[in-house]
C-alpha positions in Angstrom: -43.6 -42.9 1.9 -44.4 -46.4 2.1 -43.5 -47.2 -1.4 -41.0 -45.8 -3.8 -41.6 -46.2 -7.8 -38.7 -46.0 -9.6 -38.7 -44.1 -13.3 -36.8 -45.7 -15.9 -38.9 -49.4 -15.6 -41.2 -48.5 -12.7 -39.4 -50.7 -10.2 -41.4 -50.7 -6.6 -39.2 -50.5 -3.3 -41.3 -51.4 0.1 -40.5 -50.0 3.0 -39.1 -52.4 5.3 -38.4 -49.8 8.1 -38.3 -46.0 9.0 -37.2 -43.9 11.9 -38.4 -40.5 11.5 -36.9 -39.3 8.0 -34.6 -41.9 7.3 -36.0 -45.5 6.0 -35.3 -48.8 4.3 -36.8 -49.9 1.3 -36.4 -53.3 -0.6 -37.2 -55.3 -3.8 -37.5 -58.9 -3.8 -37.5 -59.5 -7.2 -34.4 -57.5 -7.7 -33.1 -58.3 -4.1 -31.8 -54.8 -3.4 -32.0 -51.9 -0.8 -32.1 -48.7 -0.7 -31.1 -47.1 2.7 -32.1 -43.1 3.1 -31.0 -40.9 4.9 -32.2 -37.5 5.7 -30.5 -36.3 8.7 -27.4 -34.3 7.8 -26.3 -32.2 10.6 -25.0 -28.6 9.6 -21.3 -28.8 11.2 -21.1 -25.3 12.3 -24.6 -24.8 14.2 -25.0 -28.7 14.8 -28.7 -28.0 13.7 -30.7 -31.3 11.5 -31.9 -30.9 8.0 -35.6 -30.8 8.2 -35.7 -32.9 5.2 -37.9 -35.4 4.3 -37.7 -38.4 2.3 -39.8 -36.6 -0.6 -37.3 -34.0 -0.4 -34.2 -36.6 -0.8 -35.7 -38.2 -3.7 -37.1 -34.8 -5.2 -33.4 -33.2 -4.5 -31.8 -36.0 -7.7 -32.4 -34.0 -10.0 -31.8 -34.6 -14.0 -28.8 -37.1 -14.6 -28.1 -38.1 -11.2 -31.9 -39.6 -11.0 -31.3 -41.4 -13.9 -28.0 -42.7 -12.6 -29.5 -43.7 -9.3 -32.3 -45.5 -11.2 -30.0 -47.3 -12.9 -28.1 -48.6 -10.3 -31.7 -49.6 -8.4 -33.6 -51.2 -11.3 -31.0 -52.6 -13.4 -28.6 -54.3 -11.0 -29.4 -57.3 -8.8 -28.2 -58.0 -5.2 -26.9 -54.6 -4.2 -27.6 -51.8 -1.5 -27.5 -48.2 -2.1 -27.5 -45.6 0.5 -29.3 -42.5 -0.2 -28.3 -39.2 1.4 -29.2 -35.9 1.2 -25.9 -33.6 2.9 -26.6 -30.1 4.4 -28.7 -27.9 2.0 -27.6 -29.5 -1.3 -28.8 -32.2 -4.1 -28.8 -35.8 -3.1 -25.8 -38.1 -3.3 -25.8 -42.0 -3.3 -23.3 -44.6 -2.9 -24.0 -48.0 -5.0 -22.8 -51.1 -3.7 -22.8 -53.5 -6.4 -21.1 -55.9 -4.0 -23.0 -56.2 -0.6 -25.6 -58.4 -1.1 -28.9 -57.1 1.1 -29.7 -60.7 2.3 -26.4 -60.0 4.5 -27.8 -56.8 6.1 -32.3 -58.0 6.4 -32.7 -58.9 10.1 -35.9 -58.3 12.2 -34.0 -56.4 15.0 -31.9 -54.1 12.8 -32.3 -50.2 13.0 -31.5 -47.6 9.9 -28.7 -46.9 12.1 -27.2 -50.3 11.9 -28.3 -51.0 8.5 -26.3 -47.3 7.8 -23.2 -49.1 9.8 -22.9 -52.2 8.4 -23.4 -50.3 4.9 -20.4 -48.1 5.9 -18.5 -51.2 6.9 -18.7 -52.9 4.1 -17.8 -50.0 2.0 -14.0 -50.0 1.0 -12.6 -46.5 0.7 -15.1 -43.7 0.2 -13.4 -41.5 -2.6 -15.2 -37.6 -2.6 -17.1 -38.1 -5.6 -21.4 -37.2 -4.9 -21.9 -40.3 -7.0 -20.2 -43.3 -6.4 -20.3 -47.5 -7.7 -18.6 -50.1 -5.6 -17.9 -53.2 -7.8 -15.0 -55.8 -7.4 -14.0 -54.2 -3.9 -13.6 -50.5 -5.1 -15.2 -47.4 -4.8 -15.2 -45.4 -8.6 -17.1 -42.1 -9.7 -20.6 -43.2 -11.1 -20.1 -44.5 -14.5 -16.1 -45.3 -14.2 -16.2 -48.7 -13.6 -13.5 -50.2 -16.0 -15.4 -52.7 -18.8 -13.6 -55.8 -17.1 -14.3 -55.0 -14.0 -17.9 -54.6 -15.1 -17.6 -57.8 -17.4 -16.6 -59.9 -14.4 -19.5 -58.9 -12.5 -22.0 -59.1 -15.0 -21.2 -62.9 -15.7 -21.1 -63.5 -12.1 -24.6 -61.9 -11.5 -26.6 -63.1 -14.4 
């Protein structure tokens, strides 16, 4: 997949890079990534997902594609990583506050694009759906209203 389209306002992502099943995508307008990643390994066998990046985007299903949508098309200057776990529906982590400009390079693999992501990520709390804002991790759609206030003037 070259191109992803987005659903709620049709937002196009460009694939910037892949490596087999995982890839980057990235808006200019909106100046945000999406990072996918398709290769869960299965703990007890140590065998791959055969997924495919269809199957990670086809596997948010109902409200969680509306949520990830959301966090694509209607924020500015963030990075979400996309990842589909051993034989379940998708999760993503939305990171309000890493700005992609700080991750684009010419020589930069998914790997280290998956790294840095990682990195910059303060703690990862075990929610499927998580928002980073303000230097915390919350469960999609917990972000306190001043917390959210402060980024919104600051991003406008």
């Amino acid at each position: 997949m070259t191109t992803i389209t987005l659903g709620l306002e049709g937002t196009e992502f460009n694939q910037i890079l892949a490596n087999g099943e995982n890839a980057v995508y990235y808006n200019t307008d909106l100046n945000n990534l999406i990072i996918v990643r398709t290769d869960a390994i299965n703990d007890e066998t140590l065998s791959k997902n055969d997924d495919t990046i269809k199957d990670v985007f086809g596997y948010l299903v109902g409200d969680r594609f509306d949520d990830f949508c959301a966090s694509a098309e209607y924020f500015r200057n963030s990075t979400i990583l996309v990842h589909k776990p051993w034989h379940t529906t998708t999760d993503f982590v939305a990171n309000y506050d890493l700005n992609p400009k700080e991750l684009l390079s010419s020589n930069r693999s998914v790997e280290s694009f998956t790294q840095a992501f990682n990195k910059a990520c303060p703690e990862l709390i075990p929610y499927k759906l998580i928002e980073i804002m303000g230097g915390k991790a919350y469960r999609h759609g917990d972000i306190p209203e001043d917390v959210f206030e402060a980024y919104d003037t600051n991003n406008q």
